[in-house]
C-alpha positions as CSV (number, residue, x, y, z in Angstrom):
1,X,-95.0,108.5,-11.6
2,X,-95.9,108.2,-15.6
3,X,-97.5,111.9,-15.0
4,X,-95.2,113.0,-12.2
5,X,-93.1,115.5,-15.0
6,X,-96.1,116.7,-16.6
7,X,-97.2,117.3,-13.1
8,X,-94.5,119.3,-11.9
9,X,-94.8,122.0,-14.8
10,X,-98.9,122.6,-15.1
11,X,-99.7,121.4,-11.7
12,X,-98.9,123.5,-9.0
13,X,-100.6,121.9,-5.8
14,X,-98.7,118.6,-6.7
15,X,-95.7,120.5,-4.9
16,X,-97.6,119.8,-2.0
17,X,-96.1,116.9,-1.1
18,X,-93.0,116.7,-2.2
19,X,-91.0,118.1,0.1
20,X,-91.9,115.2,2.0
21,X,-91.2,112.6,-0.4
22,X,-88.7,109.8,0.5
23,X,-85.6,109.1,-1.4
24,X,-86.3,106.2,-3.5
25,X,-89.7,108.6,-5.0
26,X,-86.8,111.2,-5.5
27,X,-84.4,108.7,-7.0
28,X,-87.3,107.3,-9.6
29,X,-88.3,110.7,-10.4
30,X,-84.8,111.8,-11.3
31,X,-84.3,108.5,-13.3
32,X,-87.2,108.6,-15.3
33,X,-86.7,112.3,-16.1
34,X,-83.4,111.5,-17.4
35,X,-84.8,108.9,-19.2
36,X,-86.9,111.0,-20.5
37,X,-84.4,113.7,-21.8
38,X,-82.1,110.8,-23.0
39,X,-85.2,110.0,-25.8
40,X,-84.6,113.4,-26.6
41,X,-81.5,113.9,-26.9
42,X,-80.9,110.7,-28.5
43,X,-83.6,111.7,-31.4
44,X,-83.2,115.2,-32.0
45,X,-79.0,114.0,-32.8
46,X,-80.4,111.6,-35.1
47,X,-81.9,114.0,-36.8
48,X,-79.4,116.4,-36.7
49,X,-76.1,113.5,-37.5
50,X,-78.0,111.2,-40.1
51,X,-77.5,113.2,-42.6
52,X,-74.7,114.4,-42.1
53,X,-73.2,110.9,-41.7
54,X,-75.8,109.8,-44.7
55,X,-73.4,112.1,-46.8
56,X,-70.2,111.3,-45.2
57,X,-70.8,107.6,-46.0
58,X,-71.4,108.6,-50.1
59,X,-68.5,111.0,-50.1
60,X,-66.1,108.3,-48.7
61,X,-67.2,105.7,-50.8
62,X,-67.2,107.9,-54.2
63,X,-64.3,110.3,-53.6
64,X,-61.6,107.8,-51.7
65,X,-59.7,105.2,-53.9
66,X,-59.9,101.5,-52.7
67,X,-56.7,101.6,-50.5
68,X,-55.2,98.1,-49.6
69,X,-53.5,97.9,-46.2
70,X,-51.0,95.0,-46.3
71,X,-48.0,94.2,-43.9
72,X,-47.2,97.8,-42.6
73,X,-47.9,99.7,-46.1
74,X,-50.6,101.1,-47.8
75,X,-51.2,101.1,-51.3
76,X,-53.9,102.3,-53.9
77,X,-54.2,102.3,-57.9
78,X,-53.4,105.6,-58.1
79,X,-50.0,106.7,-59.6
80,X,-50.3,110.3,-58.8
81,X,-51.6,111.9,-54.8
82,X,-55.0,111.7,-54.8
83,X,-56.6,115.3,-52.9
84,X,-60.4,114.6,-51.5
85,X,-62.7,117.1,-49.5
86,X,-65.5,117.2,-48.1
87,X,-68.1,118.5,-50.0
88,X,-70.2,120.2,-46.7
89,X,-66.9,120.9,-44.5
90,X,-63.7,121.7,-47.0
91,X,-61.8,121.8,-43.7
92,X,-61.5,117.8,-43.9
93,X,-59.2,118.2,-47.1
94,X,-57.4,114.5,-47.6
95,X,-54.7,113.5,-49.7
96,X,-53.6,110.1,-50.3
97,X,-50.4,109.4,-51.6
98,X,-49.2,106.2,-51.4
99,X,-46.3,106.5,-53.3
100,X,-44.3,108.4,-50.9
101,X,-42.2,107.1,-48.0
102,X,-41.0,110.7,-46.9
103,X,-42.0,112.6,-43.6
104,X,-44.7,115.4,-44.3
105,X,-44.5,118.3,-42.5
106,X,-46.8,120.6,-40.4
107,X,-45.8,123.4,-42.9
108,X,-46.9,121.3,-45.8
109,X,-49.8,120.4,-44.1
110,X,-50.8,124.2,-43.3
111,X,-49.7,125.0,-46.6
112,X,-52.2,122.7,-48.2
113,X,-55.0,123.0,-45.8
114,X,-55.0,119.4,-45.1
115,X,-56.5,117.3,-42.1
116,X,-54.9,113.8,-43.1
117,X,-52.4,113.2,-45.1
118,X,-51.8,109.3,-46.1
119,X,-48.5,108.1,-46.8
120,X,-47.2,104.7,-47.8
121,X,-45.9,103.9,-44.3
122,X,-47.9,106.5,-42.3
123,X,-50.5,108.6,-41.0
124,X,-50.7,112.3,-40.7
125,X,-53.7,114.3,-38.6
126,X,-53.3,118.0,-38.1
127,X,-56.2,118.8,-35.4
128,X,-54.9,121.8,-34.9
129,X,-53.1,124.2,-37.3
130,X,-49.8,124.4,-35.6
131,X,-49.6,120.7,-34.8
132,X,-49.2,117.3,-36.2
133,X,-50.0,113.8,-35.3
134,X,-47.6,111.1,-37.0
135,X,-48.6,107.4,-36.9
136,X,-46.1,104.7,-38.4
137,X,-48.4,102.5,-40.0
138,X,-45.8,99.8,-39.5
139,X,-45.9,99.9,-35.8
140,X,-50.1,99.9,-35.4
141,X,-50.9,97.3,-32.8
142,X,-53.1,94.5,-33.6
143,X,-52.4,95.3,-37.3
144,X,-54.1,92.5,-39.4
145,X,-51.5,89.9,-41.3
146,X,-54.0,89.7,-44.6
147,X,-54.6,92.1,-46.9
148,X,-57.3,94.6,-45.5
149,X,-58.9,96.9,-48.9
150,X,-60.6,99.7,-47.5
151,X,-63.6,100.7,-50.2
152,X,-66.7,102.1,-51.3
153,X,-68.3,98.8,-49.9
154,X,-66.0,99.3,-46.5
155,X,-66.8,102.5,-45.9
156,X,-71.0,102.0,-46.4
157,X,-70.6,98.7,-43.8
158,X,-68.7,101.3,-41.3
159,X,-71.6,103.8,-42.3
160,X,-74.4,101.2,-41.0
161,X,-72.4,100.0,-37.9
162,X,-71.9,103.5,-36.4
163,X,-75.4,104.2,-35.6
164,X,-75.9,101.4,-33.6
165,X,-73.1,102.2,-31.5
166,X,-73.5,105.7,-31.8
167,X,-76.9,106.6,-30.3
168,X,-77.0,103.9,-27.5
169,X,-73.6,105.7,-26.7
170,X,-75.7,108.8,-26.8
171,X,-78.5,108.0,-24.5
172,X,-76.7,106.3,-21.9
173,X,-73.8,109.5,-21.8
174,X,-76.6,111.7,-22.2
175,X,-79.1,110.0,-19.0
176,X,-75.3,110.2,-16.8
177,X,-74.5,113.4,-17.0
178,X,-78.0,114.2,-17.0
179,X,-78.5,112.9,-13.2
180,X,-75.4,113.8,-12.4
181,X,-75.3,117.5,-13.0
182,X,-79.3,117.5,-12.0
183,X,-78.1,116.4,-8.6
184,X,-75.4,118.7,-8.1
185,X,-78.0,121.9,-9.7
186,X,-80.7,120.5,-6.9
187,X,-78.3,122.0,-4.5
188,X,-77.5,124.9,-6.3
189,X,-81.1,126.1,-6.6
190,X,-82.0,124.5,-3.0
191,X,-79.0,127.7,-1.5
192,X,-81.7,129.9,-3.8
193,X,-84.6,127.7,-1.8
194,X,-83.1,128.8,1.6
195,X,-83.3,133.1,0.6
196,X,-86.7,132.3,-0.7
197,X,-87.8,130.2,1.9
198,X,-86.2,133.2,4.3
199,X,-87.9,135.9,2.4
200,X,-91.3,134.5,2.5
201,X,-91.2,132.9,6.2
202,X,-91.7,129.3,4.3
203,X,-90.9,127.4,7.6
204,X,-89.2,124.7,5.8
205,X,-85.1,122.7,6.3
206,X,-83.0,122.7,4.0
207,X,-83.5,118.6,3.1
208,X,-87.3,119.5,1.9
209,X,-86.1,122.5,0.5
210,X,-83.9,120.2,-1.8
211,X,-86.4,117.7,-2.7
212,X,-88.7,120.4,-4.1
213,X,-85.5,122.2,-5.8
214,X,-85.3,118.8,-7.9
215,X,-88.8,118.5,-8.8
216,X,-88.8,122.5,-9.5
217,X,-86.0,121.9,-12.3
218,X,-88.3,119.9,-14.3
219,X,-89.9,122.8,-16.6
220,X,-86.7,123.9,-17.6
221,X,-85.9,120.3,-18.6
222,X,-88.8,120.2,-20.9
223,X,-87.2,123.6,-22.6
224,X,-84.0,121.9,-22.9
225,X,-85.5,119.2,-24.8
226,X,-88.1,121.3,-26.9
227,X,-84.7,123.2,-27.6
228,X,-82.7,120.4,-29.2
229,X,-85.3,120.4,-32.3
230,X,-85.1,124.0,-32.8
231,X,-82.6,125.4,-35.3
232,X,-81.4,127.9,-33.6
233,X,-80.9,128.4,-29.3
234,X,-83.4,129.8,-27.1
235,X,-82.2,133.3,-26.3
236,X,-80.4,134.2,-22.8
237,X,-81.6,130.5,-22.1
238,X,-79.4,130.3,-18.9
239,X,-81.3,133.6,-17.7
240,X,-84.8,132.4,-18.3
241,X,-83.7,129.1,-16.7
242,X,-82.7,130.9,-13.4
243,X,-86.4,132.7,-13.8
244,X,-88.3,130.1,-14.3
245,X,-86.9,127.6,-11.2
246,X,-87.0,130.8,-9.3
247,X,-90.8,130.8,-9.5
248,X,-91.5,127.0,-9.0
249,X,-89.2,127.0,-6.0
250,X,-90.8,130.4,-5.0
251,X,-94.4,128.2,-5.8
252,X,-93.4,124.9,-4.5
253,X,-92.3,126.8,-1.0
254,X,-95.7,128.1,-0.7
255,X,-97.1,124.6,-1.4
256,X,-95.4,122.9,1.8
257,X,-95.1,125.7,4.3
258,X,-97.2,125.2,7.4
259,X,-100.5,127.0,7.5
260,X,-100.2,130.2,10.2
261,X,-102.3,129.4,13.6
262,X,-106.0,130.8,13.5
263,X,-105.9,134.2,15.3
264,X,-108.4,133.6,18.5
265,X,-111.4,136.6,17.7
């Protein structure tokens, strides 16, 4: 099994078999291939997010004033609104001004090309331009009854915590969907085995058909993953993807049909 992948994409006569293979081969297969694309895809967005967040972390902690949260209210030092962006994305423009108790608008948050806007008593979030998200800080849930100071040191503890919830979160949403969609794309591509297999007289059902259209996805899996660490996407990937299983299913057919009868001389 270690090999089976590997197998599958440079080893054409290992198709031999498995349209015969039983369902717990199939299941361990599949499994272990998403296992395999969940390292992937777990690594190449640690690559990719590190940074990113690396720099997020130092932004926060330099550019945001120490912000004490205390019985419904937020204050900071700061006698005047304090604006922050990002320095990568200016889209995530901030202002904290703790001094004001007045409802901000979505006009005034268009107008200013804001993304939060930080009241005394409340939270603003525009996701979108032509809406607003309100939060009265005096109604949050679970608020804590102590002072809570948000700052520089705050912000680098959240900075360390994230990745260890992020990428587990990763590689366990990442090996789901991958099986999941795998499974459902196994019968997709087996309706394809069935024209094949009725253009070249393969002999086979459609059950063996399926088994080999889930082992014949596994070269485009390896491109998938080889295309997470480039920097840009593989051209009409979904095209070459459709090529590619078309040929190891057009392979794997000719594998595991039976062998025409001897013609008597």
């Amino acid at each position: 099994m270690l090999l089976a992948p590997l197998r599958a994409v440079g080893d054409l006569p290992f198709y031999r078999g498995v349209a015969a293979r039983n369902p717990p081969w199939l299941i361990g297969y599949l499994t272990y291939l998403g296992f395999l694309f969940s390292i992937a895809a777990t690594v190449s967005m640690a690559l990719k997010v590190t940074p990113i967040l690396t720099e997020t972390v130092d932004w926060a902690a330099g550019a945001i004033p120490q912000i004490t949260f205390s019985g419904g209210k937020v204050s900071t030092a700061s006698p005047e609104p304090v604006r922050v962006e990002h320095p990568r994305m200016p889209e995530i423009a901030i202002v904290i001004d703790t001094h004001r108790t007045t409802t901000v608008t979505a006009q005034e948050m268009r107008d200013q090309k804001l993304a939060v806007y930080l009241t005394q008593n409340a939270l603003y979030l525009a996701p979108r331009p032509d809406k607003i998200e309100s939060y009265d800080l005096s109604k949050i849930a679970g608020a804590p009854q102590q002072p809570t100071v948000l700052d520089a040191a705050f912000f680098r503890t959240v900075g360390q915590a994230l990745p260890k919830i992020l990428y587990p979160l990763t590689f366990f949403l990442s090996w789901t969907i991958f099986l999941l969609w795998k499974l459902f794309a196994s019968l997709v591509y087996g309706v394809v085995a069935l024209l094949i297999n009725a253009g070249i007289g393969g002999g086979l059902e459609f059950p063996q058909l399926w088994r080999i259209a889930l082992v014949a996805q596994t070269p485009v899996v390896f491109l998938q993953m080889a295309q997470m660490f480039l920097p840009q996407p593989i051209p009409l990937f979904g095209v070459i993807a459709w090529i590619v299983v078309g040929v190891y299913l057009w392979q794997g057919i000719k594998q595991n049909a039976p062998a025409a009868p001897a013609v008597p001389i």
